[in-house]
N, CA, C and O of each residue as an XYZ file, in Angstrom:
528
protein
N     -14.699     36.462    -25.648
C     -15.904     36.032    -26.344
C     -15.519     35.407    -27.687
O     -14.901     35.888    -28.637
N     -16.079     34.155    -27.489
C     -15.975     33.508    -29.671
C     -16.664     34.346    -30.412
O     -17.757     34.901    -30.295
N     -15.704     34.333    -31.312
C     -16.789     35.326    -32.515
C     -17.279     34.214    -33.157
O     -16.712     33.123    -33.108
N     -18.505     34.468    -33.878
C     -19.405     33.696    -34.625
C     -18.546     33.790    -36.200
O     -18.275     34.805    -36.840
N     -18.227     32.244    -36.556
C     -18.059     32.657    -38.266
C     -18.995     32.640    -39.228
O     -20.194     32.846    -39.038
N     -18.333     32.332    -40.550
C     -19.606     32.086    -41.521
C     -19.905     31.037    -41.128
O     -20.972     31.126    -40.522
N     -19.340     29.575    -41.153
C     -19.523     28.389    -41.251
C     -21.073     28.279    -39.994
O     -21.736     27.243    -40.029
N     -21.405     29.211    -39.174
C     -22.467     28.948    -38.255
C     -24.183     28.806    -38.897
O     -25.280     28.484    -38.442
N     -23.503     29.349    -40.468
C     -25.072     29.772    -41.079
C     -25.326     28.776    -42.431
O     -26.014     28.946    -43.438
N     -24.348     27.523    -41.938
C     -24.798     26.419    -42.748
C     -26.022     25.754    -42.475
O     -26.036     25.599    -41.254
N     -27.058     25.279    -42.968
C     -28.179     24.862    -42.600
C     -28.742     24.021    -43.258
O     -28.619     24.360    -44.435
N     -29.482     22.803    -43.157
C     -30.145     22.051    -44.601
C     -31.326     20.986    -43.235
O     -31.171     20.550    -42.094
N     -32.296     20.997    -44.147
C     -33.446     20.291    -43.845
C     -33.088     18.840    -44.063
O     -32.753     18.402    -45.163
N     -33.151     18.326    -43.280
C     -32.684     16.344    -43.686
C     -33.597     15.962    -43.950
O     -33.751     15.480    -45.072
N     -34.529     16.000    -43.114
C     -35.663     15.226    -43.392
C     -37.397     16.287    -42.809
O     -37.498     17.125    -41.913
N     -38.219     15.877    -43.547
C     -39.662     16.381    -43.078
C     -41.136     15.103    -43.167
O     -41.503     14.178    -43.892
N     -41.482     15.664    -42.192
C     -42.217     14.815    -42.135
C     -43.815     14.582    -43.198
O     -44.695     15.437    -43.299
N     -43.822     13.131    -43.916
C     -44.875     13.395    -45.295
C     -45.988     13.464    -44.554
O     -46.849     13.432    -45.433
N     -46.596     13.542    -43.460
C     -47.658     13.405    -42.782
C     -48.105     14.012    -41.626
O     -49.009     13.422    -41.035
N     -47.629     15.214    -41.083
C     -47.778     15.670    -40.171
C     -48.719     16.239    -38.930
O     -48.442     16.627    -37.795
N     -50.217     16.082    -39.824
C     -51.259     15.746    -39.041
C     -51.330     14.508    -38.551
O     -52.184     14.562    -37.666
N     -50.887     13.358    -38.634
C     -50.851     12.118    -38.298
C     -50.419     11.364    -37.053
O     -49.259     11.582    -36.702
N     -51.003     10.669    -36.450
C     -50.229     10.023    -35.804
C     -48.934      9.812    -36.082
O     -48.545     10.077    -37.219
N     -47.456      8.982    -34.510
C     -45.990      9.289    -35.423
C     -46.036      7.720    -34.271
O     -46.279      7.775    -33.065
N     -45.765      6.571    -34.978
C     -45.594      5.357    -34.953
C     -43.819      5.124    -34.601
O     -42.925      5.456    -35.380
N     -43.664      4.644    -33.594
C     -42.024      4.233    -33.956
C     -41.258      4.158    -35.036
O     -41.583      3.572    -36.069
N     -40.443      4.613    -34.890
C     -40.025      4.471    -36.857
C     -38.448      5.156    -36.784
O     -38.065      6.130    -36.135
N     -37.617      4.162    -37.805
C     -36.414      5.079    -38.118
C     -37.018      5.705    -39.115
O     -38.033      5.445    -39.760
N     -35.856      7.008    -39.168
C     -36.318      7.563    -40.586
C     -34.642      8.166    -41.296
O     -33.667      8.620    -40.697
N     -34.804      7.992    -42.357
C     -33.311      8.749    -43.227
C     -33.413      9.703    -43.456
O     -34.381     10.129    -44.086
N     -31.951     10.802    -42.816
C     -31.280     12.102    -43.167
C     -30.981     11.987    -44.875
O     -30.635     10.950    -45.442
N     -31.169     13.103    -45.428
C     -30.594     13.315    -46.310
C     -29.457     13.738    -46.679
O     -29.205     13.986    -47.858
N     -28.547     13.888    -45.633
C     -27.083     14.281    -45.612
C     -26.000     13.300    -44.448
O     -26.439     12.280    -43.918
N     -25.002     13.655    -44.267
C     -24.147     13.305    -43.216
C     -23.178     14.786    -42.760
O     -22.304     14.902    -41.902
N     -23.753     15.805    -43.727
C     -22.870     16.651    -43.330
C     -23.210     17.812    -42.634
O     -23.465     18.908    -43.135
N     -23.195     17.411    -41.049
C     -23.970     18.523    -39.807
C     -23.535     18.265    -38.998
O     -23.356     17.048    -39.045
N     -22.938     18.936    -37.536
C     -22.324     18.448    -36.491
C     -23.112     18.560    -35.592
O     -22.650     17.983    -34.608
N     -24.597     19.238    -35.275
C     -25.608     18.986    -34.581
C     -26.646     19.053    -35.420
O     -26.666     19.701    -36.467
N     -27.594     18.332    -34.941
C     -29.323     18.589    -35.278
C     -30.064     19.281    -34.889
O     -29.392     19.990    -34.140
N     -31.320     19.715    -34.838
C     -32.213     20.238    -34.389
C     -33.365     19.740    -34.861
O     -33.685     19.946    -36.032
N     -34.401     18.781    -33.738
C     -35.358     18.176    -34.395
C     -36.486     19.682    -34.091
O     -36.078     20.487    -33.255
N     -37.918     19.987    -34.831
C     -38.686     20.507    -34.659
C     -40.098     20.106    -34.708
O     -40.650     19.936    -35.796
N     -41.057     19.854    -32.977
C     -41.781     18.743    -33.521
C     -43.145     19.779    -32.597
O     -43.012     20.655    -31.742
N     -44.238     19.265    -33.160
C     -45.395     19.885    -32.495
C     -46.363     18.252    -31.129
O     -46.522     17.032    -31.182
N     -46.689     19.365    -30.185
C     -47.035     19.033    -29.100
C     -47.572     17.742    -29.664
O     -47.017     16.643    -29.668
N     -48.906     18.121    -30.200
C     -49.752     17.066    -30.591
C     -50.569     16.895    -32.021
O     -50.212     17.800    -32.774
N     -51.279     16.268    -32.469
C     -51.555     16.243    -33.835
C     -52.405     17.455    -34.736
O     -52.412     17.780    -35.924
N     -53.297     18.059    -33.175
C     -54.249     18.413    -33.030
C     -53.382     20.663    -33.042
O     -53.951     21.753    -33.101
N     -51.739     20.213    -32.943
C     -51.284     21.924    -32.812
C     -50.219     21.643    -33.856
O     -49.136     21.828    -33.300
N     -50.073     21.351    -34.872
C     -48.653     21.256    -35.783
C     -48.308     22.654    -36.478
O     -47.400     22.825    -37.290
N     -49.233     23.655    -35.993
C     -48.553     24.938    -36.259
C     -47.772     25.913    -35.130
O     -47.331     27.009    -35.476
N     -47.663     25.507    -34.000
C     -47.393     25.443    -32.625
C     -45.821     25.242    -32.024
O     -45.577     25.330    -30.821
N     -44.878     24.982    -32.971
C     -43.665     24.228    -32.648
C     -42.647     24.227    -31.394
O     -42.356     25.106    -30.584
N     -42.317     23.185    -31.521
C     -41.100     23.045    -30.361
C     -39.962     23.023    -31.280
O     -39.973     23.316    -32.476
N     -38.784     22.561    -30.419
C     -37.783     22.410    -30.775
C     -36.941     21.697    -29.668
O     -37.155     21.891    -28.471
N     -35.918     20.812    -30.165
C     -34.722     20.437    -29.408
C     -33.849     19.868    -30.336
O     -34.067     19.264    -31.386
N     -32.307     20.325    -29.465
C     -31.200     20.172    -30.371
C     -30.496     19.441    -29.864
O     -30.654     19.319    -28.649
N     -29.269     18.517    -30.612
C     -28.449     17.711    -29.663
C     -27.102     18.077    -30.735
O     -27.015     19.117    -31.387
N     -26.129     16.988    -30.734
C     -24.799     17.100    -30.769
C     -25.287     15.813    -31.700
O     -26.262     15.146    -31.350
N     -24.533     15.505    -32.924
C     -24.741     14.240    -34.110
C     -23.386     13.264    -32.926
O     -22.302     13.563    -32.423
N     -24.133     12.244    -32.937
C     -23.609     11.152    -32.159
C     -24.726     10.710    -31.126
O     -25.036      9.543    -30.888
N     -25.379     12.058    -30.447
C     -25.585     11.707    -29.160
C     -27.629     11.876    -29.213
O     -28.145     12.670    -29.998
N     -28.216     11.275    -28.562
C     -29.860     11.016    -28.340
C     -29.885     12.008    -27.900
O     -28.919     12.572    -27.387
N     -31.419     12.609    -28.041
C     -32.172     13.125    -27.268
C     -33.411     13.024    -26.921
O     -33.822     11.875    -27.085
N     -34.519     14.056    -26.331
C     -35.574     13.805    -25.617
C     -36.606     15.236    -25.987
O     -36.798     16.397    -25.626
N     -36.983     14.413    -26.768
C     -38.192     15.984    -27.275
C     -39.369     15.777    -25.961
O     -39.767     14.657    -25.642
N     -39.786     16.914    -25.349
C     -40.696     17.221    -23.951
C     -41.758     18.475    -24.478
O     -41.632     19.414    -25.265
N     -42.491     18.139    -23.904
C     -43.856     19.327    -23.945
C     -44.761     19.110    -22.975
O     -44.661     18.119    -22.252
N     -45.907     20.145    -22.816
C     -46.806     19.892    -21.389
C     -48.060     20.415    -21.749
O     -48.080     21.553    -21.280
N     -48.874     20.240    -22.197
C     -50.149     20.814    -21.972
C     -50.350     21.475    -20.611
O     -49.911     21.142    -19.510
N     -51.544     23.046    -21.165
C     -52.154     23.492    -20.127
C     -52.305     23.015    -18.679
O     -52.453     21.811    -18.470
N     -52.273     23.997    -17.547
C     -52.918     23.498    -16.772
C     -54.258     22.638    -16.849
O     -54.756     22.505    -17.966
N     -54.841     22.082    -15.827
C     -56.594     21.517    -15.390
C     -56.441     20.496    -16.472
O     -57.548     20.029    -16.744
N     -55.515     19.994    -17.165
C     -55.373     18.511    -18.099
C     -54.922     17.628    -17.282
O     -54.035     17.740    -16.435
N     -55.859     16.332    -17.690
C     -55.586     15.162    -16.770
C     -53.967     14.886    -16.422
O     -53.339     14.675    -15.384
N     -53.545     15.027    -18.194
C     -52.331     13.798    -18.424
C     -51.339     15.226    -18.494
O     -52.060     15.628    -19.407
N     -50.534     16.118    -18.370
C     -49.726     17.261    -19.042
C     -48.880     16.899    -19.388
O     -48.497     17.540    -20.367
N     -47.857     15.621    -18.947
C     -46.441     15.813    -19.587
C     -46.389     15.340    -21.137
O     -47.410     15.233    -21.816
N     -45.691     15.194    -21.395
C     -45.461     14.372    -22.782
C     -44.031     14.227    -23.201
O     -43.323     15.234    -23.231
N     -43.529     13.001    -23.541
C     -41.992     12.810    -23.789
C     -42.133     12.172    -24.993
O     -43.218     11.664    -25.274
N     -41.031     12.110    -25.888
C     -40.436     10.979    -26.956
C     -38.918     11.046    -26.675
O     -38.312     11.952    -26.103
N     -38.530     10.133    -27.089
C     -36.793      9.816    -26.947
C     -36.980      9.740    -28.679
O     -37.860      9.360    -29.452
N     -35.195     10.515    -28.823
C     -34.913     10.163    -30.749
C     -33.447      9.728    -30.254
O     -32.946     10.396    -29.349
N     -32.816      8.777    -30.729
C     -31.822      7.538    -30.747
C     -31.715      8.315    -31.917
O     -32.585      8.580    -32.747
N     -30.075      8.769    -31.852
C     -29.021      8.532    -32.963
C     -28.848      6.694    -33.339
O     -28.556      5.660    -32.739
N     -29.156      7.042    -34.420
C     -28.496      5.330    -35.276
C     -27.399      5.641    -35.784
O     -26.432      5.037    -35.321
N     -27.165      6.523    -36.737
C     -25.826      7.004    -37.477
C     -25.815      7.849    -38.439
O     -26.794      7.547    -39.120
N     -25.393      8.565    -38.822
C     -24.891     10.051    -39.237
C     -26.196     10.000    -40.233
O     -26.571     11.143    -40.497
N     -26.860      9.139    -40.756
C     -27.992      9.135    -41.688
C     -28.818      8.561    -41.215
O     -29.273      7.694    -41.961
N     -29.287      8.628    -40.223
C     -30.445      7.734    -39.423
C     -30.642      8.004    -38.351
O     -29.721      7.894    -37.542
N     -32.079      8.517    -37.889
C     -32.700      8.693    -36.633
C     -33.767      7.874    -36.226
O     -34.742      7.804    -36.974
N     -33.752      6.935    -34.662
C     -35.297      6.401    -34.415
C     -35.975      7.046    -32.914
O     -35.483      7.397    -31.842
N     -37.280      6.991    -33.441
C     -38.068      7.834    -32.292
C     -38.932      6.832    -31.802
O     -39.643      6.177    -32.564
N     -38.914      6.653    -30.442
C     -39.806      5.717    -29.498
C     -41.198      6.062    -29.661
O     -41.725      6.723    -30.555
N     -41.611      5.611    -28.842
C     -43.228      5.831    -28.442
C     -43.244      7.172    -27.883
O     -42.291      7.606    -27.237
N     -44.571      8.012    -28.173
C     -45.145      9.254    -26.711
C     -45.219      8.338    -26.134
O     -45.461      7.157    -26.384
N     -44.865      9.246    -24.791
C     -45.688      9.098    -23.625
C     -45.704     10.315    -23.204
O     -45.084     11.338    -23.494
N     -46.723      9.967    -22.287
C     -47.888     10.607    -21.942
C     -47.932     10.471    -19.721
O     -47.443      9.544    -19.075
N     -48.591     11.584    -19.197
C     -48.775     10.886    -17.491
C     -48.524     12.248    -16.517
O     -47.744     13.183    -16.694
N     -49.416     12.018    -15.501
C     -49.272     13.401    -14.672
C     -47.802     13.586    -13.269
O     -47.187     14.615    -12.990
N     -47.622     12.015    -12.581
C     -46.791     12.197    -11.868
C     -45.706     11.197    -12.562
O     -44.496     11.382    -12.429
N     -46.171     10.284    -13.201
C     -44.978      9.578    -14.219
C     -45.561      9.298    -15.328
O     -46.742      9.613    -15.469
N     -44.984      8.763    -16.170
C     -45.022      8.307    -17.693
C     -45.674      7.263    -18.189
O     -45.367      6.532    -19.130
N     -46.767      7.246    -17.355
C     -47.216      5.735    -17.956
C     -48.579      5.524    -19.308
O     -49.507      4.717    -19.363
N     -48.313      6.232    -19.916
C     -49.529      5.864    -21.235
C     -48.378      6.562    -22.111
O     -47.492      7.412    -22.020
N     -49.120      5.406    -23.274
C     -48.634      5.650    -24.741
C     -49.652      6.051    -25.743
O     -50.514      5.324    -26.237
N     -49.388      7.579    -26.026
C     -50.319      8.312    -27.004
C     -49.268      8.601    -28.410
O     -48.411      9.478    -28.310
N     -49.359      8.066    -29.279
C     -48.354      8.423    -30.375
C     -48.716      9.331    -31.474
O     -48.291      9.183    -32.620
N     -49.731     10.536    -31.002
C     -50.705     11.297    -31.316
C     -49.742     12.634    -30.620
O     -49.929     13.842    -30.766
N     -48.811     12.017    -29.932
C     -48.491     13.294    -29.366
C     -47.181     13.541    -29.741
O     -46.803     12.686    -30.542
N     -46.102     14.600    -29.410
C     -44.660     15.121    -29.780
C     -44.409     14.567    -31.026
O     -43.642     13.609    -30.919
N     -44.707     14.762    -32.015
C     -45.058     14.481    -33.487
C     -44.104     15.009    -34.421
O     -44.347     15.946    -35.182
N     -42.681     14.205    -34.329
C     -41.768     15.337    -35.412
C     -42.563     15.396    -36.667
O     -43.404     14.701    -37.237
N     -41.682     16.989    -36.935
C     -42.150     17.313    -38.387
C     -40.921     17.830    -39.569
O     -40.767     17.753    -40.788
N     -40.151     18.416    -38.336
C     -38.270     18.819    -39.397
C     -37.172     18.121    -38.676
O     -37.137     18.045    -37.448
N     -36.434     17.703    -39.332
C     -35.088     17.412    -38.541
C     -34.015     18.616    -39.397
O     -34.035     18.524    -40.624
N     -33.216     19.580    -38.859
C     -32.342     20.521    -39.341
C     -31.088     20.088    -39.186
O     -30.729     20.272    -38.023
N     -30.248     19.582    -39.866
C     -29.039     19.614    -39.896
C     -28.329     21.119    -39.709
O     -29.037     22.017    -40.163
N     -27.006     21.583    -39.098
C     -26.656     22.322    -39.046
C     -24.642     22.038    -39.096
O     -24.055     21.097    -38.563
N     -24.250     22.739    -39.587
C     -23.008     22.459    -40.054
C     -21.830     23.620    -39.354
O     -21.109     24.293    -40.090
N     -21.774     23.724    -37.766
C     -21.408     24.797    -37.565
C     -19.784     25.095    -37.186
O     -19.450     26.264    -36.990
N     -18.709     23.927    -37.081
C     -17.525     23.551    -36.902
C     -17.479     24.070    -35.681
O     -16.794     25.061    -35.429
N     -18.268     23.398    -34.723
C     -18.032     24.243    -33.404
C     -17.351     22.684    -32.728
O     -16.306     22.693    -32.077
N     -18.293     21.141    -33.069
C     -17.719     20.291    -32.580
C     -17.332     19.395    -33.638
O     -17.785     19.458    -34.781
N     -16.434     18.510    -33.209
C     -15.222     17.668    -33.737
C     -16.106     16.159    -33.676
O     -16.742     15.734    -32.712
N     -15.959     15.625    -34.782
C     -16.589     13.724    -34.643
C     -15.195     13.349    -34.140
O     -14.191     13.919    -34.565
N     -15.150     12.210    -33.068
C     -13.728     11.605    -33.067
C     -13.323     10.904    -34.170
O     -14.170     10.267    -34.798
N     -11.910     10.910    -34.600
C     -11.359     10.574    -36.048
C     -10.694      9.263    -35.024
O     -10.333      9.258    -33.847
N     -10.733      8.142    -36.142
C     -10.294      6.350    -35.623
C      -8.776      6.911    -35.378
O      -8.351      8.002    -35.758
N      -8.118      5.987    -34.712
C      -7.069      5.489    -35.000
C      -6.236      4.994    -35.606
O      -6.758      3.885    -35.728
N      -4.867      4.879    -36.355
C      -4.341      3.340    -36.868
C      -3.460      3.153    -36.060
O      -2.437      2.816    -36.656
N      -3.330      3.196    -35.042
C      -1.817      3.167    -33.980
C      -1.764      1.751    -33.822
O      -0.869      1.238    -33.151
């Protein structure tokens, strides 16, 4: 078993969102750091639950896909956004969507980040260039 070190309980808020009842429009937005080896975005379903949270985490380099579902007996339940790594200080988030057997409406009312968490835990390695 790995033991857990200190370095796991590094933590810093990059970014929050100034509007979080709001609709969430395509948009890059800027980290306030570069120094985290994964993220953790934390975003609520819809505009209408922002005390409610989700969460999803990825690896700094690599995209991910914030998901949620409304209740049963709802027309539309799924709900997706994609967040695109841009670079160690920059994240962009697509459109919601929205759809019961596929994805076809755009509600941007819905999966609504509100924290992005940097986390600093030396568990993974950025690849270092070359000069060979």
């Amino acid at each position: 078993m790995v033991g857990i070190n200190n370095e796991l309980q590094k933590r810093k808020i990059l970014w929050s969102n100034p509007n979080p009842a709001d609709s969430f429009t395509p948009q890059k937005i800027n980290l306030s750091s570069d120094d985290y080896d994964v993220y953790e975005i934390f975003y609520a379903l819809d505009t209408s639950n922002i005390n409610d949270l989700l969460s999803q985490c990825s690896i700094k380099g690599k995209n991910c896909i914030m998901t949620g579902m409304r209740g049963t007996g709802t027309t539309s339940p799924y709900r997706v956004r994609n967040c695109k790594y841009d670079s160690d200080t920059s994240l962009s988030f697509d459109n919601a969507y929205y759809g019961v057997n596929a994805l076809t409406g755009i509600n941007n009312s819905n999966i609504i980040p509100l924290y992005v968490i940097g986390y600093k835990t030396g568990l993974f390695k950025t690849p270092q260039s070359s000069n060979n």
